[in-house]
C-alpha positions as CSV (number, residue, x, y, z in Angstrom):
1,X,51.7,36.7,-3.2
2,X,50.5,34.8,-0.3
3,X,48.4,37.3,1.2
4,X,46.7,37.5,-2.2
5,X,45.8,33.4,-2.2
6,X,45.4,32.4,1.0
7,X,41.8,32.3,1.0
8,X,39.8,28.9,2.2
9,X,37.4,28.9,0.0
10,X,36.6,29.5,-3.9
11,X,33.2,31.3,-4.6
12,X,31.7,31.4,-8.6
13,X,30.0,34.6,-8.6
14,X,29.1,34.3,-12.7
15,X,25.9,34.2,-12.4
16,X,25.5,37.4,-10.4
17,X,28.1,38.8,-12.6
18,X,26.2,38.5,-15.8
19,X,22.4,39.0,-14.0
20,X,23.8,42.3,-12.8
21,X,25.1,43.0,-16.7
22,X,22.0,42.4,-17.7
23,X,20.0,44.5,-14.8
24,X,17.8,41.2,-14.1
25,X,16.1,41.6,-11.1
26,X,16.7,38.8,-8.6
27,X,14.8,35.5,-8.6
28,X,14.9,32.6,-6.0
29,X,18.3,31.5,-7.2
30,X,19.8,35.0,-7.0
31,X,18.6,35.1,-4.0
32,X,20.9,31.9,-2.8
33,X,23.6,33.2,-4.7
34,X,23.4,36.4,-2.6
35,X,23.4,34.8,0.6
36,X,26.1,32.9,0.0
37,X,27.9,36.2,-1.3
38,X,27.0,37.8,2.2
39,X,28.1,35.1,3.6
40,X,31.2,33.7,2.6
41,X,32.9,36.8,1.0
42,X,35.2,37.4,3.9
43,X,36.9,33.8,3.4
44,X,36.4,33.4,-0.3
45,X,38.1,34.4,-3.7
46,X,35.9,35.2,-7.0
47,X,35.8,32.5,-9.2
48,X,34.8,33.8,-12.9
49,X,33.7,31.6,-15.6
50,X,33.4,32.3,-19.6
51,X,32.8,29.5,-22.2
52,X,36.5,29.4,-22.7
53,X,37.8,30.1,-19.5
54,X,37.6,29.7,-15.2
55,X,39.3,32.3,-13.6
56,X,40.5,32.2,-9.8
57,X,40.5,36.1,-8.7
58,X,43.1,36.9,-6.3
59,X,42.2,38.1,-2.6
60,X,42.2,41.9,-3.6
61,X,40.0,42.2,-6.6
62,X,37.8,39.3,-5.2
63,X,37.4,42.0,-2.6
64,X,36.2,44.8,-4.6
65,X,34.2,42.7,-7.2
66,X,32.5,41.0,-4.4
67,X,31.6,45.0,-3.0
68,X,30.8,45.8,-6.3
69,X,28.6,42.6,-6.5
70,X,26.8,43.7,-2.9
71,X,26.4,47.0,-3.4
72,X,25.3,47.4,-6.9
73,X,26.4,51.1,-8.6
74,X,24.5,52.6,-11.5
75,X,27.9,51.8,-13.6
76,X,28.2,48.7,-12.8
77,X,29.4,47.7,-16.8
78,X,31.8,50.5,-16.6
79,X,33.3,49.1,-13.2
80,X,33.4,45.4,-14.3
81,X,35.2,46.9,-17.9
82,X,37.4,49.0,-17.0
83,X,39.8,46.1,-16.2
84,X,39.9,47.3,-13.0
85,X,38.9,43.9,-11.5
86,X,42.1,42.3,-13.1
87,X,40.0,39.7,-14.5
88,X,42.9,38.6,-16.6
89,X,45.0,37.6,-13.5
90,X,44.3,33.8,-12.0
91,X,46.3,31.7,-9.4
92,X,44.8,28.5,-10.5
93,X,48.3,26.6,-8.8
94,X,47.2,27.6,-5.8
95,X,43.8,26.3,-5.0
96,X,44.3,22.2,-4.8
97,X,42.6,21.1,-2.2
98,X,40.1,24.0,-1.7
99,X,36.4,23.7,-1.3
100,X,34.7,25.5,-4.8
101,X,30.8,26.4,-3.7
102,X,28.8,26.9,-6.9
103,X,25.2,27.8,-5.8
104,X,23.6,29.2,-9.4
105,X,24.3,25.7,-11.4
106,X,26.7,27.8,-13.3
107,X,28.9,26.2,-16.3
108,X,27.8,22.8,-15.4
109,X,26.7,21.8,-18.4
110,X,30.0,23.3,-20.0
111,X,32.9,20.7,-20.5
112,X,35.3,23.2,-20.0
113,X,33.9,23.0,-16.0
114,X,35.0,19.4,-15.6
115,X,37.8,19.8,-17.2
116,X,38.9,22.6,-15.2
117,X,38.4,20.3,-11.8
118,X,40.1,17.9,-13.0
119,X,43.5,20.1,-13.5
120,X,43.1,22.3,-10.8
121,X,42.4,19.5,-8.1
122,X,39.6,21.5,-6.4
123,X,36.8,20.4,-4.2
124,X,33.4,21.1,-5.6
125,X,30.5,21.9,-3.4
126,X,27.0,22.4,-5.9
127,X,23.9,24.0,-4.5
128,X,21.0,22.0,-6.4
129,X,18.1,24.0,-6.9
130,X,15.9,21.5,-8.5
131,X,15.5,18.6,-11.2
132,X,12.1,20.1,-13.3
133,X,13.5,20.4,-16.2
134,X,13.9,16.3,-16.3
135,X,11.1,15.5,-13.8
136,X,8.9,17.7,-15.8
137,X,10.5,18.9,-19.3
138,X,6.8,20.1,-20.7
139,X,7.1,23.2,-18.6
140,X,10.5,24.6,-19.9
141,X,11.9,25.1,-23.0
142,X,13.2,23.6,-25.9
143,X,16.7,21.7,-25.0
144,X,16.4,22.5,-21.3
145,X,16.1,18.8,-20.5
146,X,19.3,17.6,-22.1
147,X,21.1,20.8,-20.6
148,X,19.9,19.8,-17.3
149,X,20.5,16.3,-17.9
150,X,24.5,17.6,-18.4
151,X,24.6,19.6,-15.4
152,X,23.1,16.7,-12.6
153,X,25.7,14.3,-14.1
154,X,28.3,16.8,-13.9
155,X,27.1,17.5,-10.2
156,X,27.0,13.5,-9.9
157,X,30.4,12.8,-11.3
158,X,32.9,15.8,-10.0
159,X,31.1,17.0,-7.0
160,X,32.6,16.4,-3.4
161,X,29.5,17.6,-1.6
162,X,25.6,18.7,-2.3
163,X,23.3,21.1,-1.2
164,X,20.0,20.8,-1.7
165,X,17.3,23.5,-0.8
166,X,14.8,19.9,0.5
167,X,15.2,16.4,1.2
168,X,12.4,16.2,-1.9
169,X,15.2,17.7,-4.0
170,X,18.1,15.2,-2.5
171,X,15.2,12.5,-3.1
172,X,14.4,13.3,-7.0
173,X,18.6,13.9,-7.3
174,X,19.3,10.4,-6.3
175,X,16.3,9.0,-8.2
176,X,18.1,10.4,-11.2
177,X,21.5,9.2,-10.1
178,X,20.3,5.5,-9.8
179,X,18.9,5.6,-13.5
180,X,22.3,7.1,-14.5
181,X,24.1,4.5,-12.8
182,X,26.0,7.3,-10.7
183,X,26.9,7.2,-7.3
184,X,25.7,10.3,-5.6
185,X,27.9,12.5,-3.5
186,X,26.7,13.3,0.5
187,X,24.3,15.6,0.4
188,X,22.4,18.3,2.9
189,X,18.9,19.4,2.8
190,X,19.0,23.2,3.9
191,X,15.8,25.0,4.0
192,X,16.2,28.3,2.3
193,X,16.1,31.7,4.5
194,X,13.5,34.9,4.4
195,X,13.8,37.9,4.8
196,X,11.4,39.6,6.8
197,X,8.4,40.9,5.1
198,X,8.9,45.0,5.9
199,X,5.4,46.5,7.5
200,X,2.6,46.9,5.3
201,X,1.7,50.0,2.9
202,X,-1.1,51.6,3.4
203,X,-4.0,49.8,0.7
204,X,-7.6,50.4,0.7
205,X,-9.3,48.3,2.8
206,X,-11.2,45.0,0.6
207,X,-14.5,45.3,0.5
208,X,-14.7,41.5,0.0
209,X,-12.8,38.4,0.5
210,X,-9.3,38.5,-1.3
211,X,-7.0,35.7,-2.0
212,X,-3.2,36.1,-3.2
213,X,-1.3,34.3,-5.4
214,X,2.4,35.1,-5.9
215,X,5.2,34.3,-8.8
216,X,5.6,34.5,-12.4
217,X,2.6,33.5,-14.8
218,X,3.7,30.5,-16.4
219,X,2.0,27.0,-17.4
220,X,4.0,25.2,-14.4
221,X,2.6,27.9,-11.6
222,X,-0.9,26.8,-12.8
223,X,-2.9,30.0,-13.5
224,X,-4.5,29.1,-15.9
225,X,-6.9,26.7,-13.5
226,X,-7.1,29.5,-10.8
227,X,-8.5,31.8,-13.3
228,X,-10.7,28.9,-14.8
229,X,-12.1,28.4,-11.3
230,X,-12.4,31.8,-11.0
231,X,-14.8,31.9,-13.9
232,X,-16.8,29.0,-12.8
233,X,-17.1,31.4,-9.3
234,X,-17.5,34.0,-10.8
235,X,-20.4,32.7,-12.9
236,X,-22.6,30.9,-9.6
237,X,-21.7,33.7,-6.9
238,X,-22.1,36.9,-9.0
239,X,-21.5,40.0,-6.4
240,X,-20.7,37.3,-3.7
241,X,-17.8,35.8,-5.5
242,X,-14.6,36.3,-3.9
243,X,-11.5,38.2,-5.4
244,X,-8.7,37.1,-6.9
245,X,-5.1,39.2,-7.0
246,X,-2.5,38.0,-9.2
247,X,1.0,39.1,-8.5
248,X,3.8,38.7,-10.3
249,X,5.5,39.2,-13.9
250,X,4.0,37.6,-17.3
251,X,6.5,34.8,-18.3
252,X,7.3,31.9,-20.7
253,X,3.8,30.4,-22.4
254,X,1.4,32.3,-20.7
255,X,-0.7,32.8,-23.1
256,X,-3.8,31.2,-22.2
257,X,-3.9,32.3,-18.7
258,X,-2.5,36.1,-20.7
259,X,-6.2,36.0,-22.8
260,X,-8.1,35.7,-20.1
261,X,-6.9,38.3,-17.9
262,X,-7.0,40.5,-20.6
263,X,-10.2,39.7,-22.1
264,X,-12.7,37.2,-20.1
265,X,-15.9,39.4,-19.1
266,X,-16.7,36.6,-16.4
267,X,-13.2,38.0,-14.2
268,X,-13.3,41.9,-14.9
269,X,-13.5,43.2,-11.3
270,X,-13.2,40.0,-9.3
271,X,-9.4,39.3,-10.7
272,X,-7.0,41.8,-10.4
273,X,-3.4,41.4,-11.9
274,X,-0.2,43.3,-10.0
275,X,2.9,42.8,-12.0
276,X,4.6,44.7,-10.1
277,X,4.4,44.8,-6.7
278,X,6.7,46.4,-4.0
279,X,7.3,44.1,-0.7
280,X,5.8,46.6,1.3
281,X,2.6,46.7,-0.8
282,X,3.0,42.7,-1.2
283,X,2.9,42.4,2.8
284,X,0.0,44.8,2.8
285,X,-1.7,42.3,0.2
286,X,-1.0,39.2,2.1
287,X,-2.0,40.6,5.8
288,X,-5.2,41.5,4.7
289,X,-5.7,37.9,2.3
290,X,-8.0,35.0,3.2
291,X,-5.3,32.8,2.0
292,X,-2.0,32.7,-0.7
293,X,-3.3,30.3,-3.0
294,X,-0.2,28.2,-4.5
295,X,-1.5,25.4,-7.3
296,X,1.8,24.6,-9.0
297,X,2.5,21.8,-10.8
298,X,6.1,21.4,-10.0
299,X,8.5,23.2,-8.0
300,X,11.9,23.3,-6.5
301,X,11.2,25.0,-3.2
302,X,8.2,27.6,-2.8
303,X,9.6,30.9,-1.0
304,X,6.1,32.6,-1.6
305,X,4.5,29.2,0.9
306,X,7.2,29.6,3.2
307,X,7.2,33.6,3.5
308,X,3.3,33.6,3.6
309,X,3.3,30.9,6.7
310,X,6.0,33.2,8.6
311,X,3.9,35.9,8.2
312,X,0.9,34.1,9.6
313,X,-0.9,33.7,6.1
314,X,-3.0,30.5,5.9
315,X,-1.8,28.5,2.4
316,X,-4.4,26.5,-0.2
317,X,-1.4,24.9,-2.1
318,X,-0.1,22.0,-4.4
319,X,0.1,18.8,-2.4
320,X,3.7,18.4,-3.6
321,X,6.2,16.5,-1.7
322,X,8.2,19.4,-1.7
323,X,5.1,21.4,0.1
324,X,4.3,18.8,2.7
325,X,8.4,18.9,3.6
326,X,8.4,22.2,3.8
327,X,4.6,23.5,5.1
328,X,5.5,21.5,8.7
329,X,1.9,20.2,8.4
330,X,0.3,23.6,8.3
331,X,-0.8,24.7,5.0
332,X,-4.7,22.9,3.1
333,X,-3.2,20.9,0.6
334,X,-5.1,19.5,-2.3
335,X,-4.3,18.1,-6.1
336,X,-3.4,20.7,-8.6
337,X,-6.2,19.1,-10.9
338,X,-8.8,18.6,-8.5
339,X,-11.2,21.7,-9.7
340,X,-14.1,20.9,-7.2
341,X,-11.9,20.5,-3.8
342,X,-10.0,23.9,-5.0
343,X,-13.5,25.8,-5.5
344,X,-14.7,24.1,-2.2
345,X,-12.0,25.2,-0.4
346,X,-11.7,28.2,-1.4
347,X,-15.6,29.3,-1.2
348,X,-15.1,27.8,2.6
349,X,-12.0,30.0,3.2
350,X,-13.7,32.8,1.9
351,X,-16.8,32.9,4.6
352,X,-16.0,34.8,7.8
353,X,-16.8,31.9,10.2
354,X,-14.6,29.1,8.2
355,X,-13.4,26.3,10.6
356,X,-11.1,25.4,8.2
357,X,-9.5,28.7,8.0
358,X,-9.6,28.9,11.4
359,X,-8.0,25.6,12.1
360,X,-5.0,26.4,9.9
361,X,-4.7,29.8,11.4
362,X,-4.4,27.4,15.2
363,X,-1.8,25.6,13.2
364,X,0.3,28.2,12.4
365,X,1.4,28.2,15.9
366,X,3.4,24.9,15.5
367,X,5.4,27.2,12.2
368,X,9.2,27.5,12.7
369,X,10.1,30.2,9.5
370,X,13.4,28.7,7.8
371,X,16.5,31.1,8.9
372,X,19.7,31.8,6.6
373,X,21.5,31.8,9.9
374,X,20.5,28.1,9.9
375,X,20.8,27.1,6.3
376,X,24.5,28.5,5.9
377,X,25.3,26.4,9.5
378,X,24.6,23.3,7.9
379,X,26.5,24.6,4.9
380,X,29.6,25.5,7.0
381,X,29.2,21.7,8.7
382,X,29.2,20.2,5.5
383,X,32.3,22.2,4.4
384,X,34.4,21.3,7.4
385,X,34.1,17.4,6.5
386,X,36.3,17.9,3.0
């Protein structure tokens, strides 16, 4: 039995569990929850959760649920069903003491989650993504707040450690822990990794200036005044105006920003919308862009700002605290609101002899890209203080 329980380390794999059930493709959080996977698999056991139950995997099927996680099989369901994984089985007397890493904010606005710290005695470790839905609840849904509100004050109240994708994150969580009257656990700022973009597809070559912008059209990402601005360009330049390329999927209350790009005369042929969008194609897009434009009005982190930098890309984005943490200085960054200093910028970028593009592009020597290799250090650091 020992050899089954010996692990160091608990890992709650739930939310890859039921992203994979539902053949979600990966977003930003996935992508933490992957890495961690990679990571910390060899030294972990599965940690399982359901409304009604936490389960503590042994060694053996943490193994092969954890491969099964990694390697993803066409039927995956089937696998995961067949009871295979012994899902049933737990060793919850074992695990007193041992560090619990929960990277996807999984169960923690479920009782049962305290609860089950409490009995079991174990130490838990929460990866905080971000506080929008309390910093700014008009961008998500219905409830999301109060559901948020539950999981920070479970993270305040049980956890034994933090990790926090930015010291603006770690900032905002102990804003919210002083109005709560909670004492905040230590916490780390780790920077999240990138992969390397993969060399570019072949595209035809622009026959004008192109800008990018990247993620899912939704009021808090902002489209809606790109493509506003866009009309206003679109309007005063004629043939001279620019071209705008929106990537990324349609997403919750994008309805404005949906009407135009289906039906605004102004942006037919000057905005073009990629839903989907391989990486290969997505590098080819960026290499060949005048800059990733990035006007959110909130955000956690911004991998499409950091991946754009590593790859040399100058950035028109948000002036966020999260963006000037994590832009090192580099990217143009202007109000989310300001309509004028966006179209200014953006006509300036757009001419072949810009000084401002030019300076930012000098400035992008000064860039360190954010490493996973780094991130999981501080994370293993933070882990051998418990």
């Amino acid at each position: 039995m020992t050899g089954l329980t010996d692990a160091p380390l608990l890992l709650d794999v739930t939310r890859l569990i039921w992203r994979r059930w539902a053949g979600r493709h990966p977003t930003g959080i996935d992508r933490v929850c992957l890495a961690y996977l990679e990571h910390y698999a060899p030294q972990a056991r599965a940690v399982v959760q359901h409304e009604r139950y936490r389960h503590v995997l042994d060694r053996d099927a943490s193994r092969r649920l954890f491969d099964l996680l990694t390697h993803p099989v066409g039927g995956f369901r089937r696998s995961l069903a067949t009871g295979a994984l012994r899902l049933g089985r737990k060793y919850d007397k074992n695990v007193r003491g041992k560090p619990y890493l929960n990277a996807g904010h999984t169960g923690l606005d479920q009782p049962g989650l305290s609860d089950w710290i409490r009995e079991t005695g174990v130490k838990p470790v929460y990866f905080v993504h971000d506080l929008i839905p309390i910093t700014h609840p008009e961008y998500c849904r219905d409830g999301e707040r109060n559901k948020h509100v539950r999981r920070m004050q479970t993270v305040l109240r049980t956890g034994a450690a933090i990790v926090a994708n930015s010291q603006a994150t770690i900032d905002e969580l102990n804003a919210f822990a002083e109005r709560e009257g909670l004492e905040p656990p230590k916490a780390v700022a780790a920077w999240l990794g990138t992969t390397p973009m993969p060399a570019p597809a072949p595209i035809p070559a622009a026959d004008k200036p192109t800008f990018v912008t990247v993620g899912t059209i939704e009021a808090r990402k902002n489209h809606l005044f790109l493509l506003q601005l866009w009309t206003r360009l679109a309007q005063r330049l004629g043939d001279e105006c620019p071209r705008l390329l929106v990537i990324g999927q349609r997403g919750w209350e994008s309805e404005q920003a949906a009407d135009l790009l289906d039906r605004a005369e102004a942006l037919k042929g000057v905005v073009v919308e990629a839903g989907g969008c391989s990486d290969a194609k997505l590098a080819a897009y960026l290499n060949n862009a005048a800059a990733l434009l990035f006007p959110s009005l909130a955000e956690g982190y911004g991998l499409p700002l950091v991946e754009a930098l590593g790859a040399r890309v100058p950035v028109i984005a948000s002036d966020l605290p999260v963006f000037r943490e994590i832009g090192q200085g580099v990217p143009e960054l202007l109000d989310p609101l300001d309509g004028p200093g966006w179209e200014r910028a953006i006509v300036d970028y757009a001419r072949a002899d810009s000084q401002r593009r030019r300076a930012q592009i000098a400035r992008l020597d000064s860039f360190v890209t954010p490493t996973w290799a780094d991130h999981l250090a501080k994370v293993d650091s933070l882990l051998a203080t418990l």
